[in-house]
VOPAGU-2260 file (C-alpha; in pm, 1 decimal, decimal comma):
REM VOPAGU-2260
SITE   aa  ch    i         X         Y         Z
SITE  UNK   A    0   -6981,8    6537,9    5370,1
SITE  UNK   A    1   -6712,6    6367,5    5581,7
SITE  UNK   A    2   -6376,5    6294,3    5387,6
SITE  UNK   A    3   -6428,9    5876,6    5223,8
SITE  UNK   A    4   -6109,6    5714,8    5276,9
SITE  UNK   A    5   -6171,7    5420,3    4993,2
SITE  UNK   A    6   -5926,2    5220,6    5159,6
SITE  UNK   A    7   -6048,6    5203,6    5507,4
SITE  UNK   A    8   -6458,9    5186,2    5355,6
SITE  UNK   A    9   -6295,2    4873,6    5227,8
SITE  UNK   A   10   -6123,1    4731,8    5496,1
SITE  UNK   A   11   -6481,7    4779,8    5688,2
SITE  UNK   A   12   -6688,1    4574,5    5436,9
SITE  UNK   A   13   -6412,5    4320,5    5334,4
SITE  UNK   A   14   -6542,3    4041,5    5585,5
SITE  UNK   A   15   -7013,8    4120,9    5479,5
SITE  UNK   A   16   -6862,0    4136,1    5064,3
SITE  UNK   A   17   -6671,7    3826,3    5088,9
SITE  UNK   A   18   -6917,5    3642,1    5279,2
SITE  UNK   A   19   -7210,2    3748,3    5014,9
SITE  UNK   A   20   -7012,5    3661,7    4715,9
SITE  UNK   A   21   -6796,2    3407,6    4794,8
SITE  UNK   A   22   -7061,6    3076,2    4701,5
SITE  UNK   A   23   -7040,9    3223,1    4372,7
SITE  UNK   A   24   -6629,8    3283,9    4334,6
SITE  UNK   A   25   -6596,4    2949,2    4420,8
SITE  UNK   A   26   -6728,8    2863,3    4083,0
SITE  UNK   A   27   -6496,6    3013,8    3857,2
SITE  UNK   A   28   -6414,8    3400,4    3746,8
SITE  UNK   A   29   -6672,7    3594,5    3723,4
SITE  UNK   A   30   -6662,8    3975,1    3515,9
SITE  UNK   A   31   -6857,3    4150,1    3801,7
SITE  UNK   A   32   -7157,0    4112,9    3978,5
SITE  UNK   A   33   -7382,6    4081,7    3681,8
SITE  UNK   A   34   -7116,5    3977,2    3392,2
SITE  UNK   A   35   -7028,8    3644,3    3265,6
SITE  UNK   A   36   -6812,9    3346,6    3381,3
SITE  UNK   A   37   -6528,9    3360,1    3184,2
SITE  UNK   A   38   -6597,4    3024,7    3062,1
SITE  UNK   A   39   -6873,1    3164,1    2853,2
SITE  UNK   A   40   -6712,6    3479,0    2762,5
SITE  UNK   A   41   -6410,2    3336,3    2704,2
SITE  UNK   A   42   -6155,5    3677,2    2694,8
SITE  UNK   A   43   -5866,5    3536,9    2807,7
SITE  UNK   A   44   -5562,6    3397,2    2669,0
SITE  UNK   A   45   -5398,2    3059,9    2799,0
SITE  UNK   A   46   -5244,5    3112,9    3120,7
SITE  UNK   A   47   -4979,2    2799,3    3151,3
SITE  UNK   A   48   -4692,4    2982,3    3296,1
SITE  UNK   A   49   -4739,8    3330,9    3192,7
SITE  UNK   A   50   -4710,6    3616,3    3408,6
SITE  UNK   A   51   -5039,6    3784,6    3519,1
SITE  UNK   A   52   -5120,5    4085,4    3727,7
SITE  UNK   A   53   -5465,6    4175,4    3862,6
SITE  UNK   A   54   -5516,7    4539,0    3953,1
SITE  UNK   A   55   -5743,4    4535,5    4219,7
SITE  UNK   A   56   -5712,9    4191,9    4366,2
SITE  UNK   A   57   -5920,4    4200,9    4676,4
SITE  UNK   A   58   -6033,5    3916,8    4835,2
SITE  UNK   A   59   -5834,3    3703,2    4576,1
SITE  UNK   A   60   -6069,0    3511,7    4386,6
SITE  UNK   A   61   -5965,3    3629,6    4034,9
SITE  UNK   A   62   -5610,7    3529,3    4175,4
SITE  UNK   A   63   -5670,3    3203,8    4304,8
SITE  UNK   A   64   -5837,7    3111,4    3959,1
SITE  UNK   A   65   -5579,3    3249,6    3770,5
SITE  UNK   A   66   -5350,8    3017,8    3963,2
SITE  UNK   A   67   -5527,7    2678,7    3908,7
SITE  UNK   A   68   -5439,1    2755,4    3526,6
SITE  UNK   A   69   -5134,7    2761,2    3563,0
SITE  UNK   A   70   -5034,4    3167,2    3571,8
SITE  UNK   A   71   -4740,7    3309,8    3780,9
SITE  UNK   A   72   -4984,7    3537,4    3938,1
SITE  UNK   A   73   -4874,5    3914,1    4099,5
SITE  UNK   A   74   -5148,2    4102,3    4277,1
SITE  UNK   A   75   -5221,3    4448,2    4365,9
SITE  UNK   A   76   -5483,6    4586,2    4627,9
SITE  UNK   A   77   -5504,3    4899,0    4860,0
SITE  UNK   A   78   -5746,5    4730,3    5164,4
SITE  UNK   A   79   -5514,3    4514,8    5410,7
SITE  UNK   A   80   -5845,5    4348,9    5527,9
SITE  UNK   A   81   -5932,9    4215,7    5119,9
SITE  UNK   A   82   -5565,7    4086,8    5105,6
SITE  UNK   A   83   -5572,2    3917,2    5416,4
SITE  UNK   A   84   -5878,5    3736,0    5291,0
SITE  UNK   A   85   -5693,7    3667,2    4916,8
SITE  UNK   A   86   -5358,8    3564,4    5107,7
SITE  UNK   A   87   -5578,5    3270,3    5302,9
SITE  UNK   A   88   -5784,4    3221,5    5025,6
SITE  UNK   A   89   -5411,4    3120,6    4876,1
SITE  UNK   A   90   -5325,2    2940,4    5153,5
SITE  UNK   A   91   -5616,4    2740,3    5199,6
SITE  UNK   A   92   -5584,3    2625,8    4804,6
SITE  UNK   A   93   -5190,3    2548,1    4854,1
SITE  UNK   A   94   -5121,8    2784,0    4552,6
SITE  UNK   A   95   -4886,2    3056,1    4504,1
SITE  UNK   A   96   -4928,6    3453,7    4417,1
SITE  UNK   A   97   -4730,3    3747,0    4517,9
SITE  UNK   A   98   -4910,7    4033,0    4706,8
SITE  UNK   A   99   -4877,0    4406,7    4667,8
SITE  UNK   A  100   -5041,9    4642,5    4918,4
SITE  UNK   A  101   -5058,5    4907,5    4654,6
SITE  UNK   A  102   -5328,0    5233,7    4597,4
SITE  UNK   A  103   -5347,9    5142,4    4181,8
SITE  UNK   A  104   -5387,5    5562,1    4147,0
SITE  UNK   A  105   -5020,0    5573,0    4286,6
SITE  UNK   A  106   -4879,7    5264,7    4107,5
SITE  UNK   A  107   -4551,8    5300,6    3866,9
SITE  UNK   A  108   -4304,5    5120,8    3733,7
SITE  UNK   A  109   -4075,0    5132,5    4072,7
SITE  UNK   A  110   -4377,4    4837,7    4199,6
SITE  UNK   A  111   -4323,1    4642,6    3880,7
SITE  UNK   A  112   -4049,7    4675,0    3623,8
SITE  UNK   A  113   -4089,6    4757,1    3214,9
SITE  UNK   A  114   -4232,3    4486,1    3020,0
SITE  UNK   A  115   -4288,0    4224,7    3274,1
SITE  UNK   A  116   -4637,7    4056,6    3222,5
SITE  UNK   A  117   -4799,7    3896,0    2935,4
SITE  UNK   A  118   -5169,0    3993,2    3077,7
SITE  UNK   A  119   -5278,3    4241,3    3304,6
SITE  UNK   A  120   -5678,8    4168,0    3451,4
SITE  UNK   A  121   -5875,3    4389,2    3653,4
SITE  UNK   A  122   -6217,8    4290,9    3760,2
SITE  UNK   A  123   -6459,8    4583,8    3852,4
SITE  UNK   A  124   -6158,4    4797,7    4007,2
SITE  UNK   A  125   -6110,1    5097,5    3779,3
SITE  UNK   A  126   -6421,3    5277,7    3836,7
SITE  UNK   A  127   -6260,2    5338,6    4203,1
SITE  UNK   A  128   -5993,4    5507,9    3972,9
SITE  UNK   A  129   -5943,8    5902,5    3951,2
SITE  UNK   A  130   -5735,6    5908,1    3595,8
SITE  UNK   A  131   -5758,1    5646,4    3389,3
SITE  UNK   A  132   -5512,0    5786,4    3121,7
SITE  UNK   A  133   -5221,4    5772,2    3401,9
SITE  UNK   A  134   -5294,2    5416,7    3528,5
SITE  UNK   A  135   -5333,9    5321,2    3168,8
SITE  UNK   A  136   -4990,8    5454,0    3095,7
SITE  UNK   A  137   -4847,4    5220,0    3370,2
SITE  UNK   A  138   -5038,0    4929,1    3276,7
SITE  UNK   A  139   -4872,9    4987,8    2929,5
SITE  UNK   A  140   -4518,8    5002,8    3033,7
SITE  UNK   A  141   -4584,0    4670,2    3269,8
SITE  UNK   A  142   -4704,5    4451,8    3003,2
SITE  UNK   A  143   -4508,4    4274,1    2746,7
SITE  UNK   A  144   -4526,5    4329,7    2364,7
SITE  UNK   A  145   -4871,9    4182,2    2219,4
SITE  UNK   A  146   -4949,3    4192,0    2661,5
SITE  UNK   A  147   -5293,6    4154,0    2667,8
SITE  UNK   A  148   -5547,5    4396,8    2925,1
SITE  UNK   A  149   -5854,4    4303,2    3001,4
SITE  UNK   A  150   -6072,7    4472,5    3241,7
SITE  UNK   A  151   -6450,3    4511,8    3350,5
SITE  UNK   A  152   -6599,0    4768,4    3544,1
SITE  UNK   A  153   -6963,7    4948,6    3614,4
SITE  UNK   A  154   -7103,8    5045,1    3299,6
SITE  UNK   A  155   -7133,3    5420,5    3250,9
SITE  UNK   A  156   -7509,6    5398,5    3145,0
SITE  UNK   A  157   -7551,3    5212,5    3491,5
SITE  UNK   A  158   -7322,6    5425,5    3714,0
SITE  UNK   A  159   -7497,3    5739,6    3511,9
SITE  UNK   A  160   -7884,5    5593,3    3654,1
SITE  UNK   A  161   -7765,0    5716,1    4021,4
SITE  UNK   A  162   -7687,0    6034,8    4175,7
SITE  UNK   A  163   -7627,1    6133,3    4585,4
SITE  UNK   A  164   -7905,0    6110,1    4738,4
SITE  UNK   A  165   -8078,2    5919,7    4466,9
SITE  UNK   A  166   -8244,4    5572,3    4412,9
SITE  UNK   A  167   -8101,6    5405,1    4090,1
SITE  UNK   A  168   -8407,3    5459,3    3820,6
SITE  UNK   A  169   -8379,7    5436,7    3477,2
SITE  UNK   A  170   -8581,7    5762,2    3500,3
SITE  UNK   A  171   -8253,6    5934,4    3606,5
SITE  UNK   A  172   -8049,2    5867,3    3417,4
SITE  UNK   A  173   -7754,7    6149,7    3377,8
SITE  UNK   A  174   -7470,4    5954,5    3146,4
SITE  UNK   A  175   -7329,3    6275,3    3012,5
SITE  UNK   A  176   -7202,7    6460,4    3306,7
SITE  UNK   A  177   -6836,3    6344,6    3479,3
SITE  UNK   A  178   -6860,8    6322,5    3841,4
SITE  UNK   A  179   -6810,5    6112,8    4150,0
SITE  UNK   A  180   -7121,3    5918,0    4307,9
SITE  UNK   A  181   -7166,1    5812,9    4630,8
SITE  UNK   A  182   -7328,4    5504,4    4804,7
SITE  UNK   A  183   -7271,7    5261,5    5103,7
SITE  UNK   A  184   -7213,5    4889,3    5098,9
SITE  UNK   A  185   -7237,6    4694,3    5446,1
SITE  UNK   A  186   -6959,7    4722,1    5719,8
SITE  UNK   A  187   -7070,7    4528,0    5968,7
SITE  UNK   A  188   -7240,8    4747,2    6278,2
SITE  UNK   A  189   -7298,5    5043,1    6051,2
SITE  UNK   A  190   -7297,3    5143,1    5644,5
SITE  UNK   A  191   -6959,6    5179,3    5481,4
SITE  UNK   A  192   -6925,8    5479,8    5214,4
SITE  UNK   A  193   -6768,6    5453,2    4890,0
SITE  UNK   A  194   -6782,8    5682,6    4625,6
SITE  UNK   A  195   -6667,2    5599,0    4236,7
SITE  UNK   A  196   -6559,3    5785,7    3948,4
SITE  UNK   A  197   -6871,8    5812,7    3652,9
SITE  UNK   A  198   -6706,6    5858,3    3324,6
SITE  UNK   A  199   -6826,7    5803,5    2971,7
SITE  UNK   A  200   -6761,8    5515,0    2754,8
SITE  UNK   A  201   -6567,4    5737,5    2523,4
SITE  UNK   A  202   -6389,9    5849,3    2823,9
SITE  UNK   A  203   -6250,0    5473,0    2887,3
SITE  UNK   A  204   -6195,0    5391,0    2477,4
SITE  UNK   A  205   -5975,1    5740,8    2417,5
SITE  UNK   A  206   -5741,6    5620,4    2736,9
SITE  UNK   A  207   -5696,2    5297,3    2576,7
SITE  UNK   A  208   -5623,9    5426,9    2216,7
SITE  UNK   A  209   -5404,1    5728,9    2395,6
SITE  UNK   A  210   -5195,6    5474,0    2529,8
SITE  UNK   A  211   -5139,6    5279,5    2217,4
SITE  UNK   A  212   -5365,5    4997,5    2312,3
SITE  UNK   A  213   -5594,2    4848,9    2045,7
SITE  UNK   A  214   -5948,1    4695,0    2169,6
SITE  UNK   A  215   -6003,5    4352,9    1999,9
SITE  UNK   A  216   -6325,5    4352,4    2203,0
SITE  UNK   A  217   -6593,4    4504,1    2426,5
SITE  UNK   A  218   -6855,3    4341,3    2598,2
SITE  UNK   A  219   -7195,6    4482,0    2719,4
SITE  UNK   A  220   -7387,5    4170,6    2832,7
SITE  UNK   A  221   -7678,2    4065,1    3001,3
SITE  UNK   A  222   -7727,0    3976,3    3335,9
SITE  UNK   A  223   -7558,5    3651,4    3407,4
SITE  UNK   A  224   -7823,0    3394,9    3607,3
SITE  UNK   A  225   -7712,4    3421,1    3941,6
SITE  UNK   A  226   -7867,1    3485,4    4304,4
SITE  UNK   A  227   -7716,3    3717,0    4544,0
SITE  UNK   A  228   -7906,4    3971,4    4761,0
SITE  UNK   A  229   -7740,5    4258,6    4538,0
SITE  UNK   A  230   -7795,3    4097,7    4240,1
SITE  UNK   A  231   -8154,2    4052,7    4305,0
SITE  UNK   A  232   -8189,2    4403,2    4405,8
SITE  UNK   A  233   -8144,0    4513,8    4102,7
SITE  UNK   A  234   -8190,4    4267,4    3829,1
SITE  UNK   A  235   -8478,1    4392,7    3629,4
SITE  UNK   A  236   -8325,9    4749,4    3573,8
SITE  UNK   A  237   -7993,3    4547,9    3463,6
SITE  UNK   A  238   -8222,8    4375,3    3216,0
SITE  UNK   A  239   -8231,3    4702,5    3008,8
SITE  UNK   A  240   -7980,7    4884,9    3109,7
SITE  UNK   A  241   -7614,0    4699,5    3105,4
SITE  UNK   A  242   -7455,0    4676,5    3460,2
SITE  UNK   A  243   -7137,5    4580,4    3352,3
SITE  UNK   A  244   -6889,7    4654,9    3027,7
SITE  UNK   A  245   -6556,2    4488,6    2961,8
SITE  UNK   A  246   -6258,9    4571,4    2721,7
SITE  UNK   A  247   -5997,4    4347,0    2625,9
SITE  UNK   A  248   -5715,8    4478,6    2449,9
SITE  UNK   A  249   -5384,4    4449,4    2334,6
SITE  UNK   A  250   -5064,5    4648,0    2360,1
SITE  UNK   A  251   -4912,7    4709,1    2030,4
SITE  UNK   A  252   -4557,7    4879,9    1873,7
């Protein structure tokens, strides 16, 4: 298999993702493809003024929401095609964020000083991520005392019901073994590969509590009600198996 260059899979399906999912960012922030609005989940903190950074920004509209409450928002994304879409998406709104073209498995504190944001976000990003415990480490050292990180990503259980090669089936399912798994994602004239990183659930909670982080919460919900051709795709599997988990925590000492 070729060499996938995550960055330039996502410049190729920046413009087909955006176009699928944008009736539905429109409508608020939404924790992934099959998660909740944040208006029924209700993680997050009040945002009036506080400094936010979102890990993983793409096409902005985690960003652009975070802005119409009121946050001094930073953002961080390695595909120039998904922040050319969030920096008009800013535009467009006549609000205000600060853009970082940034790989988030090479970010350190020479992008963003010690103790500089009262919430970090990241919104199905960090299963793109080779080491967790390393970016975790960062995302520590960013955040302010009491800094709140909240994140979503592909559950394990769901990530764990595909291999290469493979239809995601229930009937599948590996969860146990660490690996990458491949897949494509429209890019226009031709499929764009992507691969992510399938780790366990344990695997994400020990990086958090390595780090000094406690977890005041972790979500494993059921599919939202929304319509988009992915979502339909593969709704009634995410009926029993959970598509989507989501940790917010808190830094402490």
């Amino acid at each position: 298999m070729a060499k996938i260059i995550l960055e330039k899979s996502w410049d190729a399906a920046a413009k087909t993702f955006f176009e699928e999912w944008e009736p539905l960012f429109k409508r608020g922030l939404i924790w992934g493809p099959y998660g909740p609005w944040e208006k029924d989940a209700k993680l997050l903190p009040p945002l009036r003024n506080k400094r936010v950074l979102v890990l993983g920004c793409g096409s902005g509209p985690d960003v652009w929401w975070l802005a119409k409450q009121g946050a001094k928002v930073t953002a961080a994304d390695f595909s120039e095609k998904q922040l050319e879409l969030a920096e008009n998406r800013m535009k467009k709104a006549r609000l205000k964020a600060n853009f970082l073209k940034k790989d988030l498995n090479k970010i350190n504190t020479k992008d963003f000083p010690k103790n500089t944001f009262d919430l970090v976000v990241s919104n199905y990003a960090f299963q793109y991520i080779k080491d967790l415990n390393r970016l975790f480490a960062e995302v520590r050292r960013f955040l302010k005392k009491d800094g709140k990180f909240i994140f979503s990503l592909n559950h394990p259980v769901w990530s764990g019901t595909r291999s290469d090669g493979e239809k995601r089936s229930d009937k599948s399912l590996d969860y146990i073994t660490e690996r990458k798994v491949h897949f494509t994602m429209s890019g226009g004239k031709k499929e764009a590969p992507f691969y992510i990183y399938h780790r366990t659930v344990g695997r994400i909670i020990n990086a958090l509590a390595k780090n000094e982080f406690f977890i005041e919460k972790m979500l494993e919900p059921k599919p939202a009600v929304r319509s988009t051709k992915y979502y339909n795709e593969w709704l009634m599997l995410a009926k029993k198996i959970p598509a989507t988990i989501i940790f917010a925590a808190r830094k402490i000492k």
